[in-house]
N, C-alpha and C positions, 0 to 999 in steps of 0.2 A: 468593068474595072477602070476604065480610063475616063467614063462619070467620074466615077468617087476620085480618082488623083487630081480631074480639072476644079471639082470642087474642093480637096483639099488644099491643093496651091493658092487658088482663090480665098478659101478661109484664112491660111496662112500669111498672105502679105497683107491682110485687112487686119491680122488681128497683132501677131507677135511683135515684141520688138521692145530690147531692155531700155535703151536708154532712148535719146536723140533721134527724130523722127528722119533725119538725114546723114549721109553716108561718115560726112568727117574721116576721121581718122582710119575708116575701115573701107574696105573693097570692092563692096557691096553697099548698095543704096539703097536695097531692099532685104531683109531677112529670106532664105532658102532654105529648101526640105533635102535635109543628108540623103545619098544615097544609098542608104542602111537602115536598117534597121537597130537599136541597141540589142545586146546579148542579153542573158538573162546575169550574167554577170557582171555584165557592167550595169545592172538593174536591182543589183543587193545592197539593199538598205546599209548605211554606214555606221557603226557604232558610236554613238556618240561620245568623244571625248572627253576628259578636263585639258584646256587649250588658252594660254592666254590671249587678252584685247591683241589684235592685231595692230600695227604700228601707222595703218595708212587706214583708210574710209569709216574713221571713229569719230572725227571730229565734224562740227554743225556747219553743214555746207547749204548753198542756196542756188536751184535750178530752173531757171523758168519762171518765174518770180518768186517762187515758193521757197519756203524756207523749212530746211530737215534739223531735229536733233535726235542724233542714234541717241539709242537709247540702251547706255555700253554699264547701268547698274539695273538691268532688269534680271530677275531671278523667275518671275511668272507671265505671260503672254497667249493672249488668245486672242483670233483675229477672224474675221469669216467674210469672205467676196469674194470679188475675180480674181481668179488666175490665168497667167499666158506663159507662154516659155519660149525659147531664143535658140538658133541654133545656128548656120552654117556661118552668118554674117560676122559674129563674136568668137566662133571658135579662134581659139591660137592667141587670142587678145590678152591683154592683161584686164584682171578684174580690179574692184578698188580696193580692195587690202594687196595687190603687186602681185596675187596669184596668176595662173594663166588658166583662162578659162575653158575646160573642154566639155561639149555639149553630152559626152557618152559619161561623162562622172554625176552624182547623185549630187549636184549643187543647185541653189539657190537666190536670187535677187532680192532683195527687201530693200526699203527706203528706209529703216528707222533700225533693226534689228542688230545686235554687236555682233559686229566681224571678228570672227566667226561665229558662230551658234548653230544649234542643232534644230532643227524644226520636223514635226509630226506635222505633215500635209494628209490629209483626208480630203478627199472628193463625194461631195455629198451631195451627187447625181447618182453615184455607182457602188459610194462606200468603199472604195478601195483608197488605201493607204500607202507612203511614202513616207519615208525619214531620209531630209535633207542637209548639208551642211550651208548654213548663207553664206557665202565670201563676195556678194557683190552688191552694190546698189542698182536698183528701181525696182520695178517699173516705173516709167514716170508719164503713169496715163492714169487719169484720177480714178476712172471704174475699177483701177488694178490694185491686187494687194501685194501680189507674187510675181514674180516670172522666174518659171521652174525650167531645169536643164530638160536636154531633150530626150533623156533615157529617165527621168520620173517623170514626165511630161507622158511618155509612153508605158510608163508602170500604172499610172493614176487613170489611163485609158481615155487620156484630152487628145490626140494628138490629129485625129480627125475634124472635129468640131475647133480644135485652135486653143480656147477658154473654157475656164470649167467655176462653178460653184466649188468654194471650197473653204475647210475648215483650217487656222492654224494654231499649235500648240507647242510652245519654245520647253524643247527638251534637257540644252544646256548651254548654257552660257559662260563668258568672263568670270560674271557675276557670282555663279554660282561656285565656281573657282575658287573665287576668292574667299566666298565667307565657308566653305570646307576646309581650306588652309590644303587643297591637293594644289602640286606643282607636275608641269611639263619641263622637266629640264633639258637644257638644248643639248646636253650631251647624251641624251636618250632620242634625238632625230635617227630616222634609219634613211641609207641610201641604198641605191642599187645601181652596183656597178656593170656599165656595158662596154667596156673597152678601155686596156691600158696600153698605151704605143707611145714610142718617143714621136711619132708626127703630129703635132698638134695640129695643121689644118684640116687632115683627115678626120679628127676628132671636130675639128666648129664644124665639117660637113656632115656629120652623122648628129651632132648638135642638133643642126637646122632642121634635119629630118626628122630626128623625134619630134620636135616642136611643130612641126607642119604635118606629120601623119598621124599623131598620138596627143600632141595638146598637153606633154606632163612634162616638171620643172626638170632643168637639168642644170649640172655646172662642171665644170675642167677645172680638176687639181692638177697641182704640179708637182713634183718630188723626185731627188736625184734625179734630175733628165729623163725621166716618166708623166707622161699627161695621161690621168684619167677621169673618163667621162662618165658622169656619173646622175643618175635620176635621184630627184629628191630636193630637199629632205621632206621626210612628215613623222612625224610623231605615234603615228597611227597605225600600228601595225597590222590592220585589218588594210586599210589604203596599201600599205609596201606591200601586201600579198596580192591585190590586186591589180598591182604596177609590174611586181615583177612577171603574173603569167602572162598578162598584156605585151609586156615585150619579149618573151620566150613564144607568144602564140605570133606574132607579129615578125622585122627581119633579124631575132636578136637573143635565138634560142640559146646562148649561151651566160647570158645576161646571172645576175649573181646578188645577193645579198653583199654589202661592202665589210659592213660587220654584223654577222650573225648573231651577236649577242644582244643590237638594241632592235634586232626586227625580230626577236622571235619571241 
């Protein structure tokens, strides 16, 4: 048993790693292996969406000398190489469309693919399958096509070996959005509320702790001299059911749908 851990560590900082081969802006100068394993619930495929282009990592950016264009009117996409996936270093972080990235959610890296998109990952060492959501860029290591979070990283059966052979298939897109004429209205975002108290410091500290034990968005409303803190938003009612058992299983079993009408 402590073979296979010293050689997966050792797989591990040889092989993972989303962006920047150096620490910068994170805490970590090296990518690290959770102490966990993900659930099988936090290992359920997400339904894919209609979602629109996100507002941030849509536009042609240039990293290392290379130069990317997303590719935010694709309706079809199949892609096949490496894959790697990312996990302790990035958690908590913001990705490039402003999301926060948590290694135990079904998300994805891509260099090119519209933020957001739905992708069909197959591993075609094993044949085991994953449906991811991209909200981030890279990898930006040229043998790479993906870097997969660390609970499909662990569905897809890589998380030993680091990288895997793999097949991709863009499930849904912007693009596809668009030319259906369906819309995500933002008044159909669902939140989940964890706490109303006129103390708003007690509220940014319980803030900070979702954000550093759980990795999901949150924000403080304010009204008649009531702050509440609140998870969210997403559109996705499959995601807020999996937010909210998340924090009823975790320190916040009272935790609540905000309005039961656009999360159910």
């Amino acid at each position: 048993m402590i073979k296979q851990l010293v050689l997966l560590v050792t797989t591990l900082i040889l092989t993972i790693g989303c962006s920047a081969p150096n620490a910068g802006r994170y805490s970590q100068a090296k990518d690290s292996i959770p102490q966990r394993l993900p659930t099988l619930l936090e290992m359920t495929d997400p339904v894919p969406q209609a979602e629109r282009l996100s507002s941030g990592g849509n536009k042609p950016y240039s990293l290392f000398g290379q130069y990317y264009t997303p590719l935010v009117q694709a309706t079809e996409h199949r892609e096949a190489g490496i894959a790697s996936w990312y996990g302790n270093k990035f958690h908590g972080h913001l990705t490039s469309n402003g999301e926060t990235y948590n290694m135990f959610a079904m998300t994805a890296a891509h260099k090119t693919l519209p933020l957001p998109s739905y992708v069909k990952v197959t591993n075609l060492d094993n044949q085991k399958t994953a449906i991811v959501r991209v909200n981030d860029r890279g990898p930006f290591h040229r043998d790479r096509i993906i870097d997969l979070s660390y609970s499909a990283a662990s569905k897809l059966g890589m998380l030993q070996q680091g990288t895997a052979r793999v097949q991709l298939e863009l499930l849904q897109s912007p693009a596809m959005l668009a030319q259906t004429g369906t819309q995500t209205d933002t008044a159909e975002q669902c939140y989940i509320q964890v706490l109303a108290s006129s103390d708003s410091n007690r509220l940014n500290q319980l803030q900070q702790q979702i954000l550093q034990q759980q990795a999901l968005p949150s924000e403080i409303k304010s009204g008649s001299g009531i702050f509440r803190l609140l998870v969210g938003p997403t559109a996705s009612k499959q995601q807020a059911q999996q937010w909210l058992q998340q924090l009823k299983a975790g320190a916040f079993p009272d935790a609540y749908f905000f309005d039961s009408r656009q999360c159910s």
